[in-house]
C-alpha positions as CSV (number, residue, x, y, z in Angstrom):
1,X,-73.0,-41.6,-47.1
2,X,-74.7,-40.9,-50.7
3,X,-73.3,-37.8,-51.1
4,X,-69.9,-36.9,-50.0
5,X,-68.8,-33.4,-51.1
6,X,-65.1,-32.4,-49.8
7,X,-63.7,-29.0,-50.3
8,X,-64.6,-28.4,-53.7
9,X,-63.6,-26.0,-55.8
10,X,-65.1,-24.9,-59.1
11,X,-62.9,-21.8,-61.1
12,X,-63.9,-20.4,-64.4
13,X,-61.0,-18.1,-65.1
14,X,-60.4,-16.2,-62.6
15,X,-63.3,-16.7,-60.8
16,X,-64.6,-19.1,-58.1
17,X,-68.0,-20.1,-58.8
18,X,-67.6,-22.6,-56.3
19,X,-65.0,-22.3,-53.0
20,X,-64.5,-24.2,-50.6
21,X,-67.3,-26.7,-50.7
22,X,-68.2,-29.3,-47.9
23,X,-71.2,-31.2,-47.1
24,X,-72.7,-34.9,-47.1
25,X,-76.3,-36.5,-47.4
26,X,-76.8,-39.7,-46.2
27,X,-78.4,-42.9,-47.6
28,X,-82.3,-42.1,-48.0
29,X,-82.4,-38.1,-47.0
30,X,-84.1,-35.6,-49.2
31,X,-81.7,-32.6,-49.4
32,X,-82.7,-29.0,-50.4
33,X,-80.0,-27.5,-52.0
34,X,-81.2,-23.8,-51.9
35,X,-79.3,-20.3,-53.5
36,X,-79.8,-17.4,-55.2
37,X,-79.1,-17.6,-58.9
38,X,-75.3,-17.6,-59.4
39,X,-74.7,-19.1,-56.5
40,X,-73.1,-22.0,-57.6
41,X,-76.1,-24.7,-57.0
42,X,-76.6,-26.3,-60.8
43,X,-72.3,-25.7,-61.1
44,X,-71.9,-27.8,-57.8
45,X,-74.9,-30.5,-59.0
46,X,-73.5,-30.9,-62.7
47,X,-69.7,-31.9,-60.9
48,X,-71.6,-34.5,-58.8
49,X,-73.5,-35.7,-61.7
50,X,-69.9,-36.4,-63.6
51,X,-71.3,-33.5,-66.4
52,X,-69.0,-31.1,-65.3
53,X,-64.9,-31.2,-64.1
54,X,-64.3,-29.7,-60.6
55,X,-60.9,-27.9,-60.1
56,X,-60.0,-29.1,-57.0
57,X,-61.3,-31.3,-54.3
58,X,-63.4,-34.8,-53.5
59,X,-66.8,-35.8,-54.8
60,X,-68.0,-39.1,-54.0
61,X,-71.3,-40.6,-54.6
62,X,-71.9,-44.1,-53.1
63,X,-68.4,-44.5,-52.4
64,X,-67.2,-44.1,-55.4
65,X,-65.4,-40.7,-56.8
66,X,-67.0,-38.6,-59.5
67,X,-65.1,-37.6,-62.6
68,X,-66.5,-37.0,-66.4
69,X,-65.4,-40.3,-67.8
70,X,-67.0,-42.3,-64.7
71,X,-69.1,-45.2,-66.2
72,X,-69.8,-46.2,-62.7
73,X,-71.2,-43.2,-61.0
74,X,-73.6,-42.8,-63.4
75,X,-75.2,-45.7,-63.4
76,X,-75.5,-45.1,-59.5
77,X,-77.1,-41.4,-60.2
78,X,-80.5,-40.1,-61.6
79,X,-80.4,-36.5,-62.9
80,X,-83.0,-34.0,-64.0
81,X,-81.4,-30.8,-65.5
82,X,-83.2,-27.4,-64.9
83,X,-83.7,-27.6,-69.4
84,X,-85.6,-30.7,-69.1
85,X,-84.3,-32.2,-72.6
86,X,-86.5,-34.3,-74.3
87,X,-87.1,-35.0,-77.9
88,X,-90.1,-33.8,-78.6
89,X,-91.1,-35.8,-81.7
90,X,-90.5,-39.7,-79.8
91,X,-93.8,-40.9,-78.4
92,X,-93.5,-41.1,-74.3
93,X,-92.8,-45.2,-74.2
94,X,-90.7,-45.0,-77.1
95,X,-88.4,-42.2,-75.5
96,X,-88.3,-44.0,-71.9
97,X,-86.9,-47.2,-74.2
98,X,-84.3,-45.1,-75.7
99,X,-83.3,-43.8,-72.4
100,X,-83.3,-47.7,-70.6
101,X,-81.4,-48.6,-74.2
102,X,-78.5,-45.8,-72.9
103,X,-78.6,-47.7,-69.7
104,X,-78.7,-51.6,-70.4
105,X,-81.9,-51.9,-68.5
106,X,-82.8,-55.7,-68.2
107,X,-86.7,-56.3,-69.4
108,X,-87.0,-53.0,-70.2
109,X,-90.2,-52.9,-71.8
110,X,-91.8,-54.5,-67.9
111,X,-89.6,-51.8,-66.7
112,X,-90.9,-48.7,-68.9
113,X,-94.7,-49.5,-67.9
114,X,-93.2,-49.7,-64.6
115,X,-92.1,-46.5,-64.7
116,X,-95.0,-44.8,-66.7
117,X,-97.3,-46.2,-63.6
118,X,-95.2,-44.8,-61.1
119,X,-95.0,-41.2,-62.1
120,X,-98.4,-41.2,-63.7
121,X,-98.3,-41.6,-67.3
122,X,-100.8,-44.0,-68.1
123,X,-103.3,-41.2,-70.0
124,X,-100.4,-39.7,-71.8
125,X,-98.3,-43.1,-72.4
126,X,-99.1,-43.5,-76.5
127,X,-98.8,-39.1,-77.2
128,X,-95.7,-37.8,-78.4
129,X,-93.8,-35.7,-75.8
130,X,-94.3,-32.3,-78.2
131,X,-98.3,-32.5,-77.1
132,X,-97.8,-33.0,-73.5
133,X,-98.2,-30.0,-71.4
134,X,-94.9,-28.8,-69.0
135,X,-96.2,-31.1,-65.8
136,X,-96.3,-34.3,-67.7
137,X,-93.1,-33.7,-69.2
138,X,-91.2,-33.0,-65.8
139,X,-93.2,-36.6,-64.9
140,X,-91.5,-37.9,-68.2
141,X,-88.2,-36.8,-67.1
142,X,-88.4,-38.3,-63.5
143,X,-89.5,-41.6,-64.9
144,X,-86.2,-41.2,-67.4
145,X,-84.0,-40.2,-64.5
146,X,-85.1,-43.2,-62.2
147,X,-85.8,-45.9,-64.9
148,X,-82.0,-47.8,-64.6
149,X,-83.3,-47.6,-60.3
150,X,-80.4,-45.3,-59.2
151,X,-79.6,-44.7,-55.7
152,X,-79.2,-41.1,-55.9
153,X,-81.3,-39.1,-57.5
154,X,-80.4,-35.0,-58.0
155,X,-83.1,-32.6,-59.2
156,X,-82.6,-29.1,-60.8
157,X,-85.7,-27.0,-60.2
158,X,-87.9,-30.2,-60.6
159,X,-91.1,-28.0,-60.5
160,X,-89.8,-24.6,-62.5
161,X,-93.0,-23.5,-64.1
162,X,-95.6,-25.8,-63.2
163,X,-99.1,-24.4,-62.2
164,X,-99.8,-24.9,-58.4
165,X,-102.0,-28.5,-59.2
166,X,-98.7,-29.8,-61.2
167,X,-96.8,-28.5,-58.0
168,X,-98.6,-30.4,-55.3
169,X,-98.3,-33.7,-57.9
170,X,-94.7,-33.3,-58.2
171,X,-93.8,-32.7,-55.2
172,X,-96.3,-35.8,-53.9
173,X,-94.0,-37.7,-56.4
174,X,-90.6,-36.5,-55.2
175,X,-91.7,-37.9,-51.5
176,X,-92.8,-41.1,-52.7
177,X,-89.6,-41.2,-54.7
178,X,-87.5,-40.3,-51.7
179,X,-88.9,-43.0,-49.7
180,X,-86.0,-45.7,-51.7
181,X,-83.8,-43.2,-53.1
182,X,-81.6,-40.3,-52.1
183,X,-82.8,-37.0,-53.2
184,X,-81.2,-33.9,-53.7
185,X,-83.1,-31.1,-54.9
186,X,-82.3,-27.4,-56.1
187,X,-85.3,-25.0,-55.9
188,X,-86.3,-21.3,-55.3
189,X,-89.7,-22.4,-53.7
190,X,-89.7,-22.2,-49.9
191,X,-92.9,-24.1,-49.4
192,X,-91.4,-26.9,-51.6
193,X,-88.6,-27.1,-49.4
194,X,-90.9,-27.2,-45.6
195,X,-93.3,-29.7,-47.2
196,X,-90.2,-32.2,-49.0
197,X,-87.4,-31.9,-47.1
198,X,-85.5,-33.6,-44.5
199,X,-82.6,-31.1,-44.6
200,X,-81.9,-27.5,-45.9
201,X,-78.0,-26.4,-47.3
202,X,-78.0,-23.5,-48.4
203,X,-74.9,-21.9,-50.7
204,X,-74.1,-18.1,-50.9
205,X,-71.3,-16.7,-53.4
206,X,-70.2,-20.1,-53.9
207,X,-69.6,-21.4,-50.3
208,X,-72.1,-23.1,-47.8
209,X,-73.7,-20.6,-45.5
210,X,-76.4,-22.9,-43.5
211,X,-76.6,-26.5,-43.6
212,X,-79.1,-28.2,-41.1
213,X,-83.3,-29.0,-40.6
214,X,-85.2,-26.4,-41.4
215,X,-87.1,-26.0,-38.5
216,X,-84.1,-25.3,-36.8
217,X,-82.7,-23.4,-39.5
218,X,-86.3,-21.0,-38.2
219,X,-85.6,-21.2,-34.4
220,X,-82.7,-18.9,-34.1
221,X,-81.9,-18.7,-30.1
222,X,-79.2,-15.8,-31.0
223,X,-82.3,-13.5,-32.6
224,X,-85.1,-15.6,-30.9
225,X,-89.0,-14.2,-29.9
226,X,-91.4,-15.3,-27.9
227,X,-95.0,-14.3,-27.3
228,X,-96.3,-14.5,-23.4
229,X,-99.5,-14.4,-21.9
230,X,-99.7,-14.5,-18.1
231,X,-102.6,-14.9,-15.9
232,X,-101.9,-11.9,-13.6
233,X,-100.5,-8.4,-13.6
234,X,-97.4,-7.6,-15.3
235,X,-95.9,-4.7,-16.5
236,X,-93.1,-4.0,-19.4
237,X,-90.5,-2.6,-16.6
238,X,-90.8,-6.1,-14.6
239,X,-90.4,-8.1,-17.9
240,X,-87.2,-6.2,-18.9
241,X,-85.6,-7.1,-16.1
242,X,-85.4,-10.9,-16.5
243,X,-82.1,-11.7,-17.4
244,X,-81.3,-11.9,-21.6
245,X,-84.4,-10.5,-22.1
246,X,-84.0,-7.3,-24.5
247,X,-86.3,-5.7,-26.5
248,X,-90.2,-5.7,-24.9
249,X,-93.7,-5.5,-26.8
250,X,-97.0,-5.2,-25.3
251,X,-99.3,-7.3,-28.2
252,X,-102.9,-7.8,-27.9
253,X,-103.1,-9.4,-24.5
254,X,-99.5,-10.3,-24.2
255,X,-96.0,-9.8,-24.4
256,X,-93.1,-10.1,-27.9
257,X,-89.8,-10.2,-25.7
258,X,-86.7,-11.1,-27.7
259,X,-83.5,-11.8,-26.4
260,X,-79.6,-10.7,-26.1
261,X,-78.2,-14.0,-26.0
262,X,-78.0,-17.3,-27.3
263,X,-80.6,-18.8,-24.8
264,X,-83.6,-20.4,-25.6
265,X,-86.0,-18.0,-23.9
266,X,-89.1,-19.7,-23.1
267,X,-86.8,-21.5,-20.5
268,X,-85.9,-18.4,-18.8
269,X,-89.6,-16.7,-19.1
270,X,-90.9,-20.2,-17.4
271,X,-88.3,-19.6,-14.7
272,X,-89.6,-16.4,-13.9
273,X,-92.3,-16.9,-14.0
274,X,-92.5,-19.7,-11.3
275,X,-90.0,-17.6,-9.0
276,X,-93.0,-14.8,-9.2
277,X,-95.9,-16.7,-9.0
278,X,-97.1,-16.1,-12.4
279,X,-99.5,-18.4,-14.1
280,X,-98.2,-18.8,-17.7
281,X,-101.2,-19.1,-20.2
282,X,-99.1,-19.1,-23.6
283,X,-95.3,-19.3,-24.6
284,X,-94.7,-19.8,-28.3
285,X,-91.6,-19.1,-30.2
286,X,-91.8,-16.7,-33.0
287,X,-90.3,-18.5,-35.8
288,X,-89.2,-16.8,-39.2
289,X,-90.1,-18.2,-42.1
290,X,-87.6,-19.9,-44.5
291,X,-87.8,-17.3,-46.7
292,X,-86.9,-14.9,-44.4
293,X,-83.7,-16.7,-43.2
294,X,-83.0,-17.4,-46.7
295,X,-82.7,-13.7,-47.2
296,X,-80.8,-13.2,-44.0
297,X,-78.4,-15.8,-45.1
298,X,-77.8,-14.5,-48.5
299,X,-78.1,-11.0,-49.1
């Protein structure tokens, strides 16, 4: 694993901003790490990235644990904070030397145009970072975070304020980025998550409430609806008879019929319908979207 996170504990005070903390990403996953704010997502991400102490519990990245005077992790971790810090008045190759400086990068200078290529920076390469607008500097800050070629790379809101064209681009970036590298992310956008993510964990009051794809996350066969169309007569008394079948809708020219139980439904409306001689035109899940479990999950 990448990312090993083992009963963590974060207190401040009195109070647990992280509790009870479990949860892994392996080698070459892109991991959303979603939450509302004060949740304990940028806590739990600075203690993996050694920038914070934990109070209790195991944090490992390749292998090795994390702690705030670990040389060794670090050089195994990329990190983009939510406060992108830059310094403004350093020209974009000059600050991305500095950086492979902090690092020891070998031919750093092959490395920094490397880098500027690969996030798109060849326009912007000789400005200084004070005249570049928000999207090129999150690009600046990706190339910084990847330039010693971590294997992990963790990214706080990566596309907090961009306009929807510097969105797409980051995002396009993130996925090529995630192609070599493991990728964990923290965002509020949904969309972001659907269209870059492998996996979804999702943290509530400091402890994990949901952690798996998000399609399934969407597909919940305890609360699950599905739309039917039949070719033939049938009436609303005759559907809420099938077995697990609950609540019935007549829409358009079919059926909403959601269930009591933890059964994937289509099964059972396919049963019945072949015991009954029904033709079966459409049967489609209902899914939420993620925003709507993400609500569910956490409020």
């Amino acid at each position: 694993m990448s990312i090993e996170v083992k009963n963590l504990f974060k207190y401040y005070g009195e109070q647990a901003a992280v509790s009870d903390v479990t949860f892994s990403v392996a080698k070459g996953e892109i991991v959303g790490f979603l939450g509302p704010n004060g949740a304990g997502k940028s806590t739990t991400m600075k203690i993996l990235t050694g920038f914070i102490s934990a109070s209790s519990g195991e944090v490992k990245v390749c292998g090795m644990p994390v702690d705030v005077d670990s040389l060794d992790t670090r050089r195994k971790i990329g990190y983009l904070p939510e406060n992108n810090p830059l310094y403004l008045d350093m020209y974009v190759k000059e600050y991305l030397e500095f950086v492979g400086k902090i690092y020891h990068v070998k031919n750093l200078k092959a490395r920094v145009i490397e880098m500027i290529k690969a996030v798109g920076l060849e326009l912007e390469q000789d400005k200084k970072l004070g005249a570049l607008s928000k999207g090129y500097r999150q690009r600046v800050g990706l190339a910084a975070a990847i330039i010693h070629d971590p294997e992990v790379l963790i990214l706080d809101e990566p596309t907090s304020g961009l306009d929807p064209n510097q969105m797409v681009e980051i995002r396009e970036l993130i996925k090529k980025i995630g192609k070599s590298k493991t990728v964990m992310l923290s965002t509020h956008i949904m969309r972001e998550v659907e269209a870059i993510c492998d996996r979804v964990v999702i943290i509530n009051k400091g402890q994990i409430v949901a952690d798996d794809t998000a399609s399934h996350l969407q597909i919940d066969l305890s609360h699950q609806t599905v739309y039917a169309e039949f070719d033939g007569t049938v009436s609303k008394a005759m559907l809420s008879k099938i077995k697990h079948v609950g609540k019935v809708e007549k829409v358009n020219n079919g059926w909403l019929l959601e269930t009591t139980d933890e059964v994937d439904l289509r099964k059972v409306i396919a049963q019945h319908a072949q015991q009954n001689n029904l033709l079966v035109l459409t049967l489609k899940t209902e899914e939420k979207t993620l925003e709507e479990v993400f609500k569910e999950l956490t409020k």
